[in-house]
C-alpha positions as CSV (number, residue, x, y, z in Angstrom):
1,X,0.0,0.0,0.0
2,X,3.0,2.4,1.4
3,X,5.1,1.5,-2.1
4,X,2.1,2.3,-4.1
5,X,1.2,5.6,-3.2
6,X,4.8,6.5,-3.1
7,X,5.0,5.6,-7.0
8,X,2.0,7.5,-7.0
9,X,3.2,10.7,-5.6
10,X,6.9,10.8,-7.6
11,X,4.6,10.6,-11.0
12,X,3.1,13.6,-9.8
13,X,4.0,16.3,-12.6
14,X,6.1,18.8,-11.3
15,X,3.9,22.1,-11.7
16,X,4.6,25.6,-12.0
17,X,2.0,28.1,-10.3
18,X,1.9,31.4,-11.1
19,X,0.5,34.4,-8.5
20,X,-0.4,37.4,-9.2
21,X,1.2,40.5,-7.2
22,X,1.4,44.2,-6.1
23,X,3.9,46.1,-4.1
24,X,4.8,49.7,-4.1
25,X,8.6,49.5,-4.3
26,X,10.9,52.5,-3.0
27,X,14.1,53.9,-3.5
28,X,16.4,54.8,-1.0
29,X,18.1,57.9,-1.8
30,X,19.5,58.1,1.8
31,X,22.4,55.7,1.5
32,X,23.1,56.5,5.5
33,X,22.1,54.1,8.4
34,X,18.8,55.4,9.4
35,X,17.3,51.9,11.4
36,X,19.8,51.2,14.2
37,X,21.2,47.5,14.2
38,X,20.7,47.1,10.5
39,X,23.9,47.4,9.4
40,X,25.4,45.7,12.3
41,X,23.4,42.8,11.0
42,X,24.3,43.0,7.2
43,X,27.8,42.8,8.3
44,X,27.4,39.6,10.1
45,X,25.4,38.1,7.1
46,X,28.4,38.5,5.1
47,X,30.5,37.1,7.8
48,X,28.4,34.1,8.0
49,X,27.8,33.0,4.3
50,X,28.5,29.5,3.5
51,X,28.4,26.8,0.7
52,X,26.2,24.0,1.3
53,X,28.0,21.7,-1.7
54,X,31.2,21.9,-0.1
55,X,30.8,22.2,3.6
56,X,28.0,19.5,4.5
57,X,29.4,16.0,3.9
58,X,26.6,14.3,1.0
59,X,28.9,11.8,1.0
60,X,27.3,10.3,4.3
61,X,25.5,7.7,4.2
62,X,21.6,7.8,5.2
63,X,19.3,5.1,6.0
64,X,15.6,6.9,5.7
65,X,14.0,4.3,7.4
66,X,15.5,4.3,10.4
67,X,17.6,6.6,13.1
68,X,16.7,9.9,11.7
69,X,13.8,10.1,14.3
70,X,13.4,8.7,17.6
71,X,10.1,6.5,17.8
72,X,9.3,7.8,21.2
73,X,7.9,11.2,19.4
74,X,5.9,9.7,16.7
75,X,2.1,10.9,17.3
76,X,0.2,8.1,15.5
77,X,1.9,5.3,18.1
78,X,-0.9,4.0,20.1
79,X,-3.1,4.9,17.0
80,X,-5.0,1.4,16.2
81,X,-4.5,1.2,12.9
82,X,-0.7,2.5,13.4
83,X,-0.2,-0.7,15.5
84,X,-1.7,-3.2,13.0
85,X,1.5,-2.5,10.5
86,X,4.4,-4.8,10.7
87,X,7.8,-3.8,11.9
88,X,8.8,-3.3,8.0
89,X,5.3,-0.7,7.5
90,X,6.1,1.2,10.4
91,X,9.9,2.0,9.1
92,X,9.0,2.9,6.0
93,X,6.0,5.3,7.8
94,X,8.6,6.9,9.6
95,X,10.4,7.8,6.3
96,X,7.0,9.3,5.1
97,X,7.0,11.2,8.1
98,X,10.4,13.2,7.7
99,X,10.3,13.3,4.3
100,X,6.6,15.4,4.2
101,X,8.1,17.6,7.7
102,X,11.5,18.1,5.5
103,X,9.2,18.7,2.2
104,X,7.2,21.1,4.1
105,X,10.6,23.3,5.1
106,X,11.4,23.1,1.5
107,X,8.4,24.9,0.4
108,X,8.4,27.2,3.4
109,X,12.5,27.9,2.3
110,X,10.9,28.9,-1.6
111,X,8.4,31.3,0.2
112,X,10.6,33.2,2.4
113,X,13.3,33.0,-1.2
114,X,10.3,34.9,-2.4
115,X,9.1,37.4,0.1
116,X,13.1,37.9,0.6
117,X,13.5,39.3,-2.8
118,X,10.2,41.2,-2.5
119,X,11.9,43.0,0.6
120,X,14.9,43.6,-1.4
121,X,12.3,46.3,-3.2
122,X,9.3,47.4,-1.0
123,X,11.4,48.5,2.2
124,X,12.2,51.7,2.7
125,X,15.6,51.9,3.9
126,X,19.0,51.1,2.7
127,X,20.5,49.4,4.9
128,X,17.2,47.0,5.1
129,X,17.5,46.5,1.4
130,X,21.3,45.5,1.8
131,X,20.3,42.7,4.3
132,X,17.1,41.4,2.5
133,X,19.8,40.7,-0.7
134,X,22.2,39.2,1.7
135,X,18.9,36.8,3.0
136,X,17.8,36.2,-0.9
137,X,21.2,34.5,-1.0
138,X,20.3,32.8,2.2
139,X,17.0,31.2,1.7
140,X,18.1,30.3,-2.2
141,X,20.9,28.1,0.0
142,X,18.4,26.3,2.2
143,X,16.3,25.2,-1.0
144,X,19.1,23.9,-2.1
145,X,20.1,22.0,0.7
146,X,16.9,20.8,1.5
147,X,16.1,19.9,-1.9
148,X,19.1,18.0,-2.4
149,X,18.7,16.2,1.1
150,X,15.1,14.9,0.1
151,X,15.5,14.0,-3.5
152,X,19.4,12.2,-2.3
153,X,18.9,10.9,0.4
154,X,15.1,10.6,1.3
155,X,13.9,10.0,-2.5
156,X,10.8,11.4,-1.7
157,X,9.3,14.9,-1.9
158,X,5.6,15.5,-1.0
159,X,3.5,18.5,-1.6
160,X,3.1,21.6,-0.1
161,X,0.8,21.7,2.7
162,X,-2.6,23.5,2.2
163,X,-2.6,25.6,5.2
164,X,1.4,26.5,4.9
165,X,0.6,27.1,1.0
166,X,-2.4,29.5,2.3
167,X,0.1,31.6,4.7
168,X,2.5,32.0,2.0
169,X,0.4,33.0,-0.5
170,X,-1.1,35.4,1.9
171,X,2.3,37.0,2.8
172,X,3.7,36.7,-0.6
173,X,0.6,38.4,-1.9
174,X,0.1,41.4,0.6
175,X,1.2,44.6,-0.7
176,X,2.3,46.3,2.7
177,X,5.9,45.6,3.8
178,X,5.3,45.3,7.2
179,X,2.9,42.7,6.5
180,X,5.5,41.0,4.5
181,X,7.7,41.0,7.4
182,X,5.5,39.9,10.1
183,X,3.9,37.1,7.9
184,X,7.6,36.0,7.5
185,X,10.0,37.1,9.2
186,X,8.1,37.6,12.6
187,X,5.6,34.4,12.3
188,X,6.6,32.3,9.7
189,X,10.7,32.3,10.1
190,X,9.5,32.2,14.2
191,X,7.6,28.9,13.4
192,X,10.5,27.6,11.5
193,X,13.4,28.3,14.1
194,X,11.3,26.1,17.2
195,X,11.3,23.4,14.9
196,X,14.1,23.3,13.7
197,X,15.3,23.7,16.9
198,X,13.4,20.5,18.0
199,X,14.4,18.5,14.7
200,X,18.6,19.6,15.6
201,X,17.8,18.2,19.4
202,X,16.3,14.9,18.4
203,X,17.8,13.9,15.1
204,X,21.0,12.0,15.4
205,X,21.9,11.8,11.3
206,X,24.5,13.6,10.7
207,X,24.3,15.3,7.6
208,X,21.0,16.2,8.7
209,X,22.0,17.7,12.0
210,X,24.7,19.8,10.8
211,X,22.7,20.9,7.7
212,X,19.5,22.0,9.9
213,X,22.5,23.7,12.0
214,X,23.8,25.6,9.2
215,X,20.0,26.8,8.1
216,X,19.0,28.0,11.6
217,X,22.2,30.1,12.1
218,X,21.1,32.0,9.0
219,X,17.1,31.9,10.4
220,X,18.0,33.8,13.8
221,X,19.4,36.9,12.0
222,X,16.2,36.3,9.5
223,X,14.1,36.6,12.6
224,X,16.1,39.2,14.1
225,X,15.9,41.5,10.8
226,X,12.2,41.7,11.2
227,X,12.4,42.9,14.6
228,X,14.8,45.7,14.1
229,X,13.2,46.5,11.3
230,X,9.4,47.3,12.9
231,X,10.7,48.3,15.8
232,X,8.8,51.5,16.7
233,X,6.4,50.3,13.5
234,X,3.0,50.0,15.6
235,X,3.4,52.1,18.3
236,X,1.7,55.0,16.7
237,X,-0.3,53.1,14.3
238,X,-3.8,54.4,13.7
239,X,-6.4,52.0,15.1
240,X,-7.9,50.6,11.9
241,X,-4.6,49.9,10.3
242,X,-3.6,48.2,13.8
243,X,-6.9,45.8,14.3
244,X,-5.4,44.8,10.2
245,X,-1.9,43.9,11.8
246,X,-4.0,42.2,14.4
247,X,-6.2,40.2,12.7
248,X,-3.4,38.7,10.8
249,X,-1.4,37.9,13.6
250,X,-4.0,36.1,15.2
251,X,-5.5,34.4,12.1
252,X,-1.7,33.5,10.8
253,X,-1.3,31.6,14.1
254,X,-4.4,29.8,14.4
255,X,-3.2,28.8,11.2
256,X,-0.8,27.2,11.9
257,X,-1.5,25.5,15.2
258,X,-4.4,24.0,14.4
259,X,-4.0,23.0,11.0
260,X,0.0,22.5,10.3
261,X,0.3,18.9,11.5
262,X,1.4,16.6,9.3
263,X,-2.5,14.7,8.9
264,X,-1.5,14.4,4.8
265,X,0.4,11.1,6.1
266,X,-3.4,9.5,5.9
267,X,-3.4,9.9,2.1
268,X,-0.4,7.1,1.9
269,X,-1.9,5.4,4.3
270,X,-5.6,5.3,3.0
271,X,-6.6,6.4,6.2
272,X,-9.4,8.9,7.1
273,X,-7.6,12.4,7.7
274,X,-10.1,13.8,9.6
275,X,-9.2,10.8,12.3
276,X,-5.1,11.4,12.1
277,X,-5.9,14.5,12.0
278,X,-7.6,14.4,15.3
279,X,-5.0,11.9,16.9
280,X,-2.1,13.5,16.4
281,X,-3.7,17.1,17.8
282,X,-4.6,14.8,21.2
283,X,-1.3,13.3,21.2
284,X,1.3,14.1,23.7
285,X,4.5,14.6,21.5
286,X,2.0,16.5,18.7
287,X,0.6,19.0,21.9
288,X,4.3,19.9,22.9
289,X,5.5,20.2,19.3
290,X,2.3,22.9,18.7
291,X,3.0,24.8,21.9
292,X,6.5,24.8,21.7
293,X,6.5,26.1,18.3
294,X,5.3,29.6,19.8
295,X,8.0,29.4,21.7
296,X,10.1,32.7,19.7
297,X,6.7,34.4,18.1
298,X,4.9,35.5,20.8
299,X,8.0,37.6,22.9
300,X,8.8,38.7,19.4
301,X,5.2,40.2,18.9
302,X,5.4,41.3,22.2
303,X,8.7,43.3,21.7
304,X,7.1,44.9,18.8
305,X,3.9,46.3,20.9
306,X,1.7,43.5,19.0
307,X,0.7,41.0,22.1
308,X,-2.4,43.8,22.1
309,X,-5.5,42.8,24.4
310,X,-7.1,41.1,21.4
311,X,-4.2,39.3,20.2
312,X,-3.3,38.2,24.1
313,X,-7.2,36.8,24.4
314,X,-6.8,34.7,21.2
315,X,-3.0,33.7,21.9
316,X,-4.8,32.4,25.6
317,X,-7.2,30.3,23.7
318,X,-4.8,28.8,21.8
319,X,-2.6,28.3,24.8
320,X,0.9,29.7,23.8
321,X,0.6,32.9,26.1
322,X,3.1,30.8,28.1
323,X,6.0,31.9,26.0
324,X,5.2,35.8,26.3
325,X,8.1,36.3,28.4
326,X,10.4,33.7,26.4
327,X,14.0,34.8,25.4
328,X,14.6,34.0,21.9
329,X,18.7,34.7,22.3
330,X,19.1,32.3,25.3
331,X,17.3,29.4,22.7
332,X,20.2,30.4,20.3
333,X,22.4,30.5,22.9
334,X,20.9,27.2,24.3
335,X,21.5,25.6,20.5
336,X,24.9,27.2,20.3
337,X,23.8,29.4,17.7
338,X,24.7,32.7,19.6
């Protein structure tokens, strides 16, 4: 059943969508520093380029079926018809399962490759347009990596997500640069670095280890580029343009906690998605993942004066106020990032 859909899904013809879009983009006849940080940060980008086809080893040798993750955070175990499979069905399960989380960072890589060149033209100051090139180098790298890991090593790519595809194309499509920023480099490149974080902690392949290292080195300044850049943005934002900024936030992360969770492994399967859907939202490693995913996003929107009353009311529904008074550095420091 497994084999089949896979044969299934590499016929899939490769597509090429096409979005409409509409931006006001600005010079910058002001070649000084005017956003403090900035340039501080630009530097460091250059500092810290590197070449994923000659410093991660490809040569290593990676079995997909086994010892990329641990069993003990798989959400479907315990899942009746998760048990029934033999020991053989269950490996190559586990190989679906990275290969559609490492597909999914693929796509989200393209999107922020993207919105990153979009930056390059809609923000208004130099010095941000200097480090948005310096993160279209970036994010072209991580496709490329990640691309290369799945077709090389995994052999299997899956599609993009629908609600992940909906949040990009939101983003991607938004004419406002802020909005650009805080759908990706705020929420999105957030979402990305906690897990990440969690895939560096737990994985012990090492190609994959060190090339997920590589990546999130490059995603903290991502996320740290957004926050110098709206720094200030909101606070004297008038209130219609606000409850906007708002009502994305909230609707951006609802998103993705409550409908990012990897329930498209039911289509290999031929299992009702609804009902994986379901189990992996009540499972203990899936609950942890969702929360813990928060874990840099909400201090972030609280730094920039966006954890407003409405957005703290959803964000306590959802149940990742927790992390309001998080410290994104220490994590990096924590992951030897810093």
């Amino acid at each position: 059943m497994i084999d089949d859909a896979v044969n299934q899904l590499r016929r899939l013809d490769e597509e090429l969508e096409t979005l409409l879009t509409s931006f006001d983009t600005s010079y910058a006849w002001n070649y000084g520093s005017v956003k403090e940080g900035l340039r501080d940060l630009y530097e460091k980008a250059k500092r810290e380029q590197w070449n994923g086809t000659t410093q991660l080893a490809w040569d290593t040798d990676v079995d997909p079926e086994r010892g990329i993750l641990p069993d003990m955070v798989n959400p479907l175990a315990g899942y009746p018809p998760y048990e029934r499979l033999t020991a053989r069905e269950k490996a190559r399960l586990r190989h679906a399962q990275v290969a559609l989380q490492l597909s999914q960072f693929l796509h989200g890589e393209q999107g922020a490759l993207i919105v990153a060149s979009q930056l390059v033209g809609a923000v208004p100051w130099i010095d941000a347009k200097y480090y948005a090139g310096t993160q279209t180098m970036d994010e072209a790298r991580h496709v490329e990596v990640f691309s290369r890991y799945l077709r090389e090593k995994l052999e299997w790519q899956w599609p993009v997500n629908e609600s992940l595809k909906e949040l990009l194309d939101a983003t991607i499509k938004d004419s406002r640069w802020d909005l650009k920023y805080l759908g990706m480099q705020i929420i999105i490149e957030g979402l990305a670095m906690a897990a990440f974080g969690n895939l560096f902690q737990i994985t012990h392949e090492p190609l994959l280890k060190e090339l997920i290292r590589y990546v999130m080195k490059d995603e903290s300044r991502h996320v740290a580029f957004g926050v110098l850049s709206l720094a200030d943005h909101y606070r004297d934002m008038a209130a219609g343009e606000l409850a906007d900024r708002e009502e994305f936030v909230i609707y951006a992360c609802e998103l993705m906690r409550n409908r990012l969770v990897g329930d498209q492994i039911a289509s290999v399967m031929g299992w009702n998605r609804d009902e994986v859907k379901r189990v992996v939202l009540e499972s203990a490693p899936g609950q942890m993942f969702r929360r813990m995913l928060f874990a840099r996003v909400v201090p972030n929107l609280r730094r920039l004066g966006l954890l407003t009353a409405r957005v703290r009311e959803a964000f306590a529904r959802l149940g990742i106020l927790e992390f309001e008074h998080a410290d994104p550095e220490a994590q990096d420091r924590a992951l030897g990032l810093a």
